[in-house]
C-alpha positions in Angstrom: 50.2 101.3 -100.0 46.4 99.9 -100.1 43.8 102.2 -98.1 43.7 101.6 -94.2 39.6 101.7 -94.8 40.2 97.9 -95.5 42.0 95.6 -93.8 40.5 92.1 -94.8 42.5 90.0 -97.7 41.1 88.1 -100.3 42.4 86.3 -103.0 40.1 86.6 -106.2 40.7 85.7 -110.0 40.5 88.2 -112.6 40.8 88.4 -116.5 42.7 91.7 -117.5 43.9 93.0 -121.2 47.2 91.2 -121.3 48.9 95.2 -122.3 46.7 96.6 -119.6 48.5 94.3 -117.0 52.1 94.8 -118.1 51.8 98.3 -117.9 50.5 98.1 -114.0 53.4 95.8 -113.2 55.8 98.3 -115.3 54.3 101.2 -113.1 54.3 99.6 -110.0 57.6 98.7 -110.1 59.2 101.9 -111.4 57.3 103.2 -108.3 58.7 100.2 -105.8 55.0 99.4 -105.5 53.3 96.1 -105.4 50.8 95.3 -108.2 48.2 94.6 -105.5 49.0 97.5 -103.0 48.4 99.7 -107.3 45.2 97.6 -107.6 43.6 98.5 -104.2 44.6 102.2 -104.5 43.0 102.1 -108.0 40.3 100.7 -107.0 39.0 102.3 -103.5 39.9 105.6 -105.8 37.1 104.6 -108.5 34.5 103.6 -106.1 35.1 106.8 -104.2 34.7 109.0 -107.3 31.4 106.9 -108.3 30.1 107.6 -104.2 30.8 111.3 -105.1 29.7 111.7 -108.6 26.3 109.7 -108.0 23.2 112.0 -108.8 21.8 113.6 -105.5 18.3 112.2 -104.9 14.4 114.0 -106.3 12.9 115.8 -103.9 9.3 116.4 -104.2 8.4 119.8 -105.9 7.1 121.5 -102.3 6.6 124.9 -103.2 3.6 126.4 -101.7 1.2 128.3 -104.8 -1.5 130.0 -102.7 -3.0 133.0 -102.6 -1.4 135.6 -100.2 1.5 133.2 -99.0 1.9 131.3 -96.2 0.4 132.7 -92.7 2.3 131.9 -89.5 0.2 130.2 -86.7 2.7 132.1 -84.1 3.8 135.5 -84.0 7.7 134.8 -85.6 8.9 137.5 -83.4 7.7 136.3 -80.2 9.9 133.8 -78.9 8.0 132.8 -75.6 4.7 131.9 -78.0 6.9 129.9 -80.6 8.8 128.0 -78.2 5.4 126.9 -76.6 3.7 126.2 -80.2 6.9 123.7 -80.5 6.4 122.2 -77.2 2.6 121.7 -78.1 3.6 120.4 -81.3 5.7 118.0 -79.5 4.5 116.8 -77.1 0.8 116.5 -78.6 -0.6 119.6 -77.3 -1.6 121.1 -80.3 
């Protein structure tokens, strides 16, 4: 039962604690598994938890500190002028 994400086979070589192993084969047979179909679930399960659990990355402290606030260059409310400040902007305009 090995995750349909991968679909390549290798054969590698790896040193395990000897109790660590006999306990994989004892639970993948007392589930009809395969060690290597246990192994591959095992491990695509690990690395997915370290993709999810990996610290998000720093942003830039971009908070503005002036005096007064910020002071839109385009009436907010006035769609016809913002859509033509973001064409300008666009296209050079500006």
């Amino acid at each position: 039962m090995g995750d349909d994400r991968y679909d390549a086979r290798v054969k590698t070589t790896i040193e395990l604690d000897e109790r660590l192993l006999r306990r994989a084969k004892e639970r993948a047979a007392s589930h009809g598994r395969s060690l290597r179909s246990v192994f591959e679930e095992a491990l695509a399960t690990w690395l997915d938890e370290q993709e999810f659990n990996r610290p998000a990355p720093r942003l830039r402290d971009a908070r503005f500190h002036g005096a007064g606030g910020t002071t839109p260059l385009v009436d907010l409310r006035d769609w016809d002028a913002v859509r033509d400040t973001v064409d300008d902007e666009r296209w050079g305009d500006a």
